[in-house]
VEXDREN-2710 file (C-alpha; in Angstrom, 1 decimal):
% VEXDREN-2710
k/r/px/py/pz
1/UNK/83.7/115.4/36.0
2/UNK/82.1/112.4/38.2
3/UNK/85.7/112.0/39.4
4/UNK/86.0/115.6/40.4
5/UNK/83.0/116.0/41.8
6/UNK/83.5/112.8/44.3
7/UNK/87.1/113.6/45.6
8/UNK/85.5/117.3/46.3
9/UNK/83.0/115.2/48.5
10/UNK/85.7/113.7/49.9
11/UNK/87.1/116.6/50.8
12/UNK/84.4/118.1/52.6
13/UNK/83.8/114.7/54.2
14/UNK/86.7/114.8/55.8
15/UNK/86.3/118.1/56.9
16/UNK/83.0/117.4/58.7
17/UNK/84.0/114.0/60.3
18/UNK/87.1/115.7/61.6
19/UNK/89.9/113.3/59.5
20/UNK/88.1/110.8/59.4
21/UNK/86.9/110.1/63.1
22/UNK/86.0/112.2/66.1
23/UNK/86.8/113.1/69.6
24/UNK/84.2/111.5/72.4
25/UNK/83.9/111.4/76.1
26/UNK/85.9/109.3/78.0
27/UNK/86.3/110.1/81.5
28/UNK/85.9/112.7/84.1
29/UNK/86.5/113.6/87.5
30/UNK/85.7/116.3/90.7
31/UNK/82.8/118.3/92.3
32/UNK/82.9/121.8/94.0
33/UNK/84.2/121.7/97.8
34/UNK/87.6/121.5/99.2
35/UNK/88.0/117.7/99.9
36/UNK/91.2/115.8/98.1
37/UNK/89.9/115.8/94.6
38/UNK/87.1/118.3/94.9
39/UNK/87.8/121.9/93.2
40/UNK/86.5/125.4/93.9
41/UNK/87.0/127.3/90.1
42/UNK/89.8/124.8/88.1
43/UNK/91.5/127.6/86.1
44/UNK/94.2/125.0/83.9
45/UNK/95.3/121.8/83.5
46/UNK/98.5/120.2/82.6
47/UNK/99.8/116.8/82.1
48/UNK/103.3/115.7/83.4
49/UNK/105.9/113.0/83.3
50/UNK/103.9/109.5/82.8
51/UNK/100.8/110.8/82.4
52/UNK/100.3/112.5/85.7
53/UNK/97.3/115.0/85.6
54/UNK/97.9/118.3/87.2
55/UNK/94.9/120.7/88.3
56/UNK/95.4/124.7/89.6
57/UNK/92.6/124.4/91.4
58/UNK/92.2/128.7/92.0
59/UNK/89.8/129.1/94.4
60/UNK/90.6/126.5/96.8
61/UNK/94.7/128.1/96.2
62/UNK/96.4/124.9/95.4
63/UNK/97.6/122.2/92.8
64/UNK/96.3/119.0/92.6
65/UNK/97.7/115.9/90.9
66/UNK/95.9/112.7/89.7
67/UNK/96.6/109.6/87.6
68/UNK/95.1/109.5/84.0
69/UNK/91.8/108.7/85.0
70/UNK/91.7/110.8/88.2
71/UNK/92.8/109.1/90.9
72/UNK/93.8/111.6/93.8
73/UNK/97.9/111.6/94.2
74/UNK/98.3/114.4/96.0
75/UNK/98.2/118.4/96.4
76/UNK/100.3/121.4/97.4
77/UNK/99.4/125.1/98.8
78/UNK/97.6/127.0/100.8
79/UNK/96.7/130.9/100.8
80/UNK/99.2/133.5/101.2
81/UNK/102.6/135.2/99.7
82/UNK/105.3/132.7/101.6
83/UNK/107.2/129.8/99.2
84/UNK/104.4/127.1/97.8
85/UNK/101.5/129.1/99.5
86/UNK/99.8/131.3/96.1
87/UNK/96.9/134.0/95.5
88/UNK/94.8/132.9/92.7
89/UNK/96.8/130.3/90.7
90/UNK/95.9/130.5/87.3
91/UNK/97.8/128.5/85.6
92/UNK/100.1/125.3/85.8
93/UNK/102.5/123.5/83.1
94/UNK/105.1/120.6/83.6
95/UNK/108.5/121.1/82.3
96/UNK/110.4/118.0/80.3
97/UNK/112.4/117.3/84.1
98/UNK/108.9/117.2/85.7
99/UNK/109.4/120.2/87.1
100/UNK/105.5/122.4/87.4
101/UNK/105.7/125.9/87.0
102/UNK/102.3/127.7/88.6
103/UNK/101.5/131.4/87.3
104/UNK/100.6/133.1/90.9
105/UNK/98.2/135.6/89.4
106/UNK/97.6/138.2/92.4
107/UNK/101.5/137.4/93.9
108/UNK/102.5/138.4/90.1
109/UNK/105.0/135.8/90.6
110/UNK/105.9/132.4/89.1
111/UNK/106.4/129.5/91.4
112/UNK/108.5/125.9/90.9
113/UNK/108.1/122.6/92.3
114/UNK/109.3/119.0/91.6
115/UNK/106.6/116.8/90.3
116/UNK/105.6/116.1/94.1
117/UNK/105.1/119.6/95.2
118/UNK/108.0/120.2/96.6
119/UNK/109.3/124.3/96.6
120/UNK/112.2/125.2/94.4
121/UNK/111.9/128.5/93.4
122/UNK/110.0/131.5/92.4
123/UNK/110.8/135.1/90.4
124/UNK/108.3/138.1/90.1
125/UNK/107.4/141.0/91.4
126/UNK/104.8/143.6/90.3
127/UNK/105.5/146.4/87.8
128/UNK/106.1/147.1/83.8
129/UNK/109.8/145.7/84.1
130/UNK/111.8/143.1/83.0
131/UNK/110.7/139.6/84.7
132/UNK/107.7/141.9/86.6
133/UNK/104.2/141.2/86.0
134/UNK/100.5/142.6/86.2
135/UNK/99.0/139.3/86.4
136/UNK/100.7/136.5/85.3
137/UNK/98.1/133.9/84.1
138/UNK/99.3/131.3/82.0
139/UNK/103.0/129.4/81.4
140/UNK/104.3/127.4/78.9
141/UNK/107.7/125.1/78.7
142/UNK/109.8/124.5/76.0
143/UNK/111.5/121.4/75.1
144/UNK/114.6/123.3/75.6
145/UNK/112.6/124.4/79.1
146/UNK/112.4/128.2/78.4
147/UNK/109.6/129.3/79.9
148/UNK/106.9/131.2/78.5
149/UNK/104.3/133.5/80.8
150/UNK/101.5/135.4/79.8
151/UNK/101.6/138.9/81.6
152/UNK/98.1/139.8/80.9
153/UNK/98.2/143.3/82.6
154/UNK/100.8/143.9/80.3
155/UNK/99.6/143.0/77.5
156/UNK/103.0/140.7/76.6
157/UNK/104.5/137.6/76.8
158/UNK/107.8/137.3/79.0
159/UNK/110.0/134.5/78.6
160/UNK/112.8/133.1/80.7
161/UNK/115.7/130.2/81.3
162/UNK/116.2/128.6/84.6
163/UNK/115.6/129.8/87.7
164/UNK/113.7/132.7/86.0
165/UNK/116.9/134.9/84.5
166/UNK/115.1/137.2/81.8
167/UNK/115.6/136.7/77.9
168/UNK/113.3/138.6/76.1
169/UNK/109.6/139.7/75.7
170/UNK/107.0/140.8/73.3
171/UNK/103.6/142.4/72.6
172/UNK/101.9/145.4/73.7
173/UNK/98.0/146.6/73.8
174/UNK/96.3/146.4/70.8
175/UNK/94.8/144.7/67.8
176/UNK/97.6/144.8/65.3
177/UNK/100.5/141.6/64.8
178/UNK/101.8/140.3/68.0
179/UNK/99.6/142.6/69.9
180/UNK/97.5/141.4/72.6
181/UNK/94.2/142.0/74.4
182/UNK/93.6/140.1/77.3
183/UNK/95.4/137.6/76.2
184/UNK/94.7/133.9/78.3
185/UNK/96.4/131.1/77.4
186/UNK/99.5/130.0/76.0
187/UNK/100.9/126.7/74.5
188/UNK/104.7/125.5/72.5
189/UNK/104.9/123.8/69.6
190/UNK/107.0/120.9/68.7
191/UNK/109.0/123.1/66.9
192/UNK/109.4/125.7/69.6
193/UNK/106.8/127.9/67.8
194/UNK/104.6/129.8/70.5
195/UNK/100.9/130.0/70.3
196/UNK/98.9/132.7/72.3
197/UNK/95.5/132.5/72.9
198/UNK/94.6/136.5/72.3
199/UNK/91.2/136.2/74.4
200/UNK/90.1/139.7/73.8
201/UNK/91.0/140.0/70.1
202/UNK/88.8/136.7/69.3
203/UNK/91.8/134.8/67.8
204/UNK/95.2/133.0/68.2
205/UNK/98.3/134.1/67.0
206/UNK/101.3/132.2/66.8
207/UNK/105.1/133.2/66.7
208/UNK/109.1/132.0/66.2
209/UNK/110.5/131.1/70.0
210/UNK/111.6/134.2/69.8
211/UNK/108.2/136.3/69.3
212/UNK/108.4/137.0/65.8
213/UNK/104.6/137.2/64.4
214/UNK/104.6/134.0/61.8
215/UNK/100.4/134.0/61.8
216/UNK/96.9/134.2/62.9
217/UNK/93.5/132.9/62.5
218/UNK/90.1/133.6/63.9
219/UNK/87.5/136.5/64.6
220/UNK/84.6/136.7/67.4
221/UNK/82.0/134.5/66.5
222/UNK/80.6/130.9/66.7
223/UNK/81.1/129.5/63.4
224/UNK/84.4/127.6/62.4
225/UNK/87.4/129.0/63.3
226/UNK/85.5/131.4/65.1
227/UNK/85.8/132.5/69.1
228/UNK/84.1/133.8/72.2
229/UNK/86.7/134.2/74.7
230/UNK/89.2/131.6/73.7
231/UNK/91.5/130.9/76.7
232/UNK/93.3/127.6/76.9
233/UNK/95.4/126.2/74.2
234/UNK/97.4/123.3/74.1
235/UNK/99.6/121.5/71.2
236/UNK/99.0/118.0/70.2
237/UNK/102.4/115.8/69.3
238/UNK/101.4/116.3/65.5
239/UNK/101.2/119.7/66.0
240/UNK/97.4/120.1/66.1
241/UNK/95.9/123.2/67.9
242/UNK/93.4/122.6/70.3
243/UNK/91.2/125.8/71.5
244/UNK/89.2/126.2/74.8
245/UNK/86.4/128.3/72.6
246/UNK/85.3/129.1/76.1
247/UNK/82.2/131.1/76.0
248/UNK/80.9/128.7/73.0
249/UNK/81.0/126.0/75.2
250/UNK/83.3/124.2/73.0
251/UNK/87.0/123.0/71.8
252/UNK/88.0/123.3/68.5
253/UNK/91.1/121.9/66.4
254/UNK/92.9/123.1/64.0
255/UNK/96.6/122.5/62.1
256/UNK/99.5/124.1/63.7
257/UNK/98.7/127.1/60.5
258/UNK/95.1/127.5/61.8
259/UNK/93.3/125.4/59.3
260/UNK/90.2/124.3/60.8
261/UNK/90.0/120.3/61.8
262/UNK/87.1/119.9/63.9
263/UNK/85.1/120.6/67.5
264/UNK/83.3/119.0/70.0
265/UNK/81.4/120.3/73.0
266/UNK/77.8/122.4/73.9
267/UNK/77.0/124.1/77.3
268/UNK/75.5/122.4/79.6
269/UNK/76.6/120.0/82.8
270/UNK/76.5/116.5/81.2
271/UNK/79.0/114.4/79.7
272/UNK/81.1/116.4/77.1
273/UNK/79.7/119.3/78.0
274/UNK/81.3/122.4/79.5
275/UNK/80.4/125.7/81.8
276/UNK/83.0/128.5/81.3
277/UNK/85.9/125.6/80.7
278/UNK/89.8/127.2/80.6
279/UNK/92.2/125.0/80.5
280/UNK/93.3/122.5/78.0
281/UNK/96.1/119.8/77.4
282/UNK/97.1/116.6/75.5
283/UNK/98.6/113.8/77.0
284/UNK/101.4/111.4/75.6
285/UNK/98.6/108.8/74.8
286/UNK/96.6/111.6/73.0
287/UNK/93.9/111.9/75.2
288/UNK/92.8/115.7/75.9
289/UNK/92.3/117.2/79.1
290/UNK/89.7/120.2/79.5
291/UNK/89.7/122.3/83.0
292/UNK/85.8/122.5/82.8
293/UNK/85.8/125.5/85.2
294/UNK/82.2/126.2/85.7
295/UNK/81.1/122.5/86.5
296/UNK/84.2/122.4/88.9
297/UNK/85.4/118.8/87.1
298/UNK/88.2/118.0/85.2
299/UNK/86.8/116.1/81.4
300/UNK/89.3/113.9/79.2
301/UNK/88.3/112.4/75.5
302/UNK/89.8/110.1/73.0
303/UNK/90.2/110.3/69.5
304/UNK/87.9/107.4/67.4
305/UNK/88.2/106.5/64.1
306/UNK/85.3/105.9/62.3
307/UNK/84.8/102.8/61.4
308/UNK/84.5/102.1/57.1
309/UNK/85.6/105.2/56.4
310/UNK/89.7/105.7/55.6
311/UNK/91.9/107.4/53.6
312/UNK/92.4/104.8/51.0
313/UNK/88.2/103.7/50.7
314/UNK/86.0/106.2/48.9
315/UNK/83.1/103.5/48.9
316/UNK/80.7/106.3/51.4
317/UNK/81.4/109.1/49.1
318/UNK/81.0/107.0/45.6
319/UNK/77.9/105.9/47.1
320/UNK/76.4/109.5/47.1
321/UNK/76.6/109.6/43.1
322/UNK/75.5/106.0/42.0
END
């Protein structure tokens, strides 16, 4: 029974101290105004070719890019409905070529650069049809580069091959499988699997490349596995779920079936805090990236073991029933 009762400790040891270690600050970067590295409303975040960092920074109608730790590389855009100029970009993600796909919300278009900024196309209009959209606010890339868009007006996911020729689509209004409610964010598996974060439903739901339903997890809420307007998601090499729970102030992280791993975060303006954060995504090195939208700053963390405490040494958990 000792046995039994100690590898249950275990158990919920791990649990709490998130596999055995924990995500902690490690950087940030920005401050509201329009100045090179200055944001006005960061919506998403995505991390490119290298480790490149890039930033739809909404209100100020551009893209930013930065090295890891925020140095300013450059930007792109301007205000208006012409090639590279945008209304409200929402969101940003960076293709296995480089290539950075921007979800033009209010031009209900998508846009295409090289990893420099450079225009190279754009498809859209808006309506209910094929490759139209009422408000396109997220993307998502494939490894085979399929793209992936949230059409939140719609209440469906759209997805495309290159140069934006339509393949398929799925979803309408509601709370039932593969139905959406102001759905937000969107992220693709290593296995192509797609994962929608279903803002308005309180949950994420995840499906083939194809959009059939496979699962779900989560209900509105603030305990574990629990959401308040979750909005970005992003997909760790392993596989691992990471959740901008946005109006708990918080990420969470789960396994790619929605079992829950661990979180970090509380409101506020300090370090490893966030205001109304979006946007989330991990970079080759593992770090995590969080758009913290309120504070107008763009947050990254590491993963740290803790120290003592591994797989193959129950020493802290025998110690609890000497």
């Amino acid at each position: 029974m000792k046995r039994v009762l100690i590898f249950a400790a275990a158990a919920a040891l791990v649990a709490a101290d998130g596999a055995f270690g924990a995500w902690v600050y490690a950087g940030k970067w920005g401050s509201k105004g329009t100045g090179n590295g200055q944001f006005a409303l960061p919506l998403d975040v995505a991390i490119g070719l290298g480790g490149t960092v890039y930033v739809a920074d909404m209100e100020n109608n551009r893209i930013q890019y930065f090295t890891s730790s925020g140095y300013f590389l450059g930007k792109w855009g301007s205000k208006g409905t012409g090639n590279g100029e945008f209304d409200g970009p929402e969101g940003v993600a960076v293709g296995g070529d480089g290539y950075a796909y921007v979800a033009d919300a209010k031009n209900n278009r998508i846009q295409y650069f090289t990893p420099v900024g450079s225009f190279l196309g754009k498809w859209g209009s808006k309506g209910t049809g094929n490759g139209q959209f009422m408000g396109p606010v997220d993307v998502g890339i494939s490894s085979f580069e399929i793209v992936y868009v949230v059409d939140i007006g719609n209440c469906r996911i759209q997805y495309f091959g290159a140069g934006g020729y339509f393949l398929g689509k799925w979803g309408s209004e509601g709370s039932g499988d593969g139905q959406f409610k102001t759905a937000r964010g969107i992220a693709i598996g290593p296995g192509g699997n797609v994962y929608v974060a279903d803002t308005g439903n309180s949950r994420i739901q995840y499906f083939t490349s194809g959009g059939s339903f496979l699962g779900k997890w989560g209900s509105y809420g603030s305990g574990n596995g629990q959401f308040k307007a979750a909005r970005g998601i992003a997909i760790g090499s392993g596989g691992n779920v990471y959740v901008a729970d946005t109006a708990n102030h918080r990420v969470q992280y789960f396994t790619s079936s929605g079992s829950f791993l661990g979180k970090w975060g509380s409101r506020g303006s300090g370090d490893g805090q966030f205001r109304a954060h979006n946007g989330v995504d991990v970079a080759p090195d593992g770090n995590v990236y969080v758009a913290d939208t309120g504070n107008n700053r763009i947050q990254y963390f590491k993963w740290v073991p803790y120290a003592g405490l591994e797989p193959s040494s129950l020493g802290r958990v025998k110690a609890l029933f000497k």
